[in-house]
LUMTOR-426457 format. One line per field, with one value per residue: residue in three letters; z, x, y of N, C-alpha, C in turn. Coordinates in steps of 0.2 Angstrom, whole numbers. Each point is the difference from the previous one (the first is absolute). Layout:
# LUMTOR-426457
r c(Ala|...)
n.z c(Z|...)
n.x c(X|...)
n.y c(Y|...)
ca.z c(Z|...)
ca.x c(X|...)
ca.y c(Y|...)
c.z c(Z|...)
c.x c(X|...)
c.y c(Y|...)
***
This chain:
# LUMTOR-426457
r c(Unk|Unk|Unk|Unk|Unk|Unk|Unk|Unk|Unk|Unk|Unk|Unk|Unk|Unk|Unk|Unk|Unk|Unk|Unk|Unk|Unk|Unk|Unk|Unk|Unk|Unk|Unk|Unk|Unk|Unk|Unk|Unk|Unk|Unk|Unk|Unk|Unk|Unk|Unk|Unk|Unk|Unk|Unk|Unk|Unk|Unk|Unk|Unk|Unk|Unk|Unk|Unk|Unk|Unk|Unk|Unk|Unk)
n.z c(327|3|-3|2|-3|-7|2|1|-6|-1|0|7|-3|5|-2|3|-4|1|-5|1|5|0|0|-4|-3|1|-7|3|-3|1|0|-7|3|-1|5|-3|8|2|0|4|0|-3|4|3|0|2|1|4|1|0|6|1|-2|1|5|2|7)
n.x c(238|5|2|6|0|-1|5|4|0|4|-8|2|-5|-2|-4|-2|3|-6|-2|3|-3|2|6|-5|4|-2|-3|0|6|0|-5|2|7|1|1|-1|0|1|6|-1|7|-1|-7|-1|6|-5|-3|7|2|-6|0|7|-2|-7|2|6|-2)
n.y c(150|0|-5|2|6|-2|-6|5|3|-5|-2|-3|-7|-1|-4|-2|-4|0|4|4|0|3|2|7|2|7|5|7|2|-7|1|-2|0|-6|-1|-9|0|-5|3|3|-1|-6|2|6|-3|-5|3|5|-7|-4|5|-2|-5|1|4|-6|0)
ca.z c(7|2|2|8|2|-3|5|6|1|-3|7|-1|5|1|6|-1|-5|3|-6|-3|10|-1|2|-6|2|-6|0|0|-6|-5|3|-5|2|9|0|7|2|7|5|2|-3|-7|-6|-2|0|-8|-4|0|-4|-8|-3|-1|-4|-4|0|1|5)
ca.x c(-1|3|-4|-3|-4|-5|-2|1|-7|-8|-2|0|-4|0|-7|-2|-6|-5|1|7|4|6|0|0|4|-4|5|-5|1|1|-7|0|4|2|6|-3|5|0|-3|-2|2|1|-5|1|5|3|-3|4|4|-5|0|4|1|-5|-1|10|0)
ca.y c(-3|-5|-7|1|5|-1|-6|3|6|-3|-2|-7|-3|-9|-5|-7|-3|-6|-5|-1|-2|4|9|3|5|4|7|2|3|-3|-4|-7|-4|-3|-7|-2|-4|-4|3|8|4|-4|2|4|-3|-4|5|4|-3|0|6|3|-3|2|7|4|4)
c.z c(1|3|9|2|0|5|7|1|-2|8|-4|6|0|4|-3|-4|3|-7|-3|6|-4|1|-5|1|-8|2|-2|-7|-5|1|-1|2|9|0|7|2|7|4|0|-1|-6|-7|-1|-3|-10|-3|-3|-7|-5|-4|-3|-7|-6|-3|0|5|4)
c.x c(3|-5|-2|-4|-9|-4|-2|-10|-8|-2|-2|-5|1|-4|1|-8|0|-1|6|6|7|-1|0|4|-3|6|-8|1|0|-7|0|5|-1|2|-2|9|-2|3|0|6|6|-5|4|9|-2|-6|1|4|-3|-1|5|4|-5|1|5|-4|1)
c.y c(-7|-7|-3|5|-3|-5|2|4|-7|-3|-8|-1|-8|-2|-6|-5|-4|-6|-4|-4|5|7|2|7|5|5|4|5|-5|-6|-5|-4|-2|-6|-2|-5|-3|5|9|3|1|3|7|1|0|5|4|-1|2|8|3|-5|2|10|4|5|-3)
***
């Protein structure tokens, strides 16, 4: 499976920490990583990043 494909089929979420004042961006097949950023569409951005650097997907 080609690394876009994989990035393509994963589901991304993003809310907002109240504790953290920043956006948490999560992956629901990978539970244990997220990435917080100031702003909303930065988190899920640099998470992406994290995942494809950690998984080569």
């Amino acid at each position: 499976m080609e690394t876009d494909d994989m990035a393509e089929r994963c589901r991304y979420r993003v809310s907002w920490s109240k504790e953290d004042n920043e956006y948490v961006a999560t992956c629901v097949e990978f539970p244990s990583l997220s990435w917080l950023d100031q702003s909303r569409s930065g988190a899920p951005m640099e998470l992406l990043f994290c995942l494809q650097m950690s998984f080569g997907i």
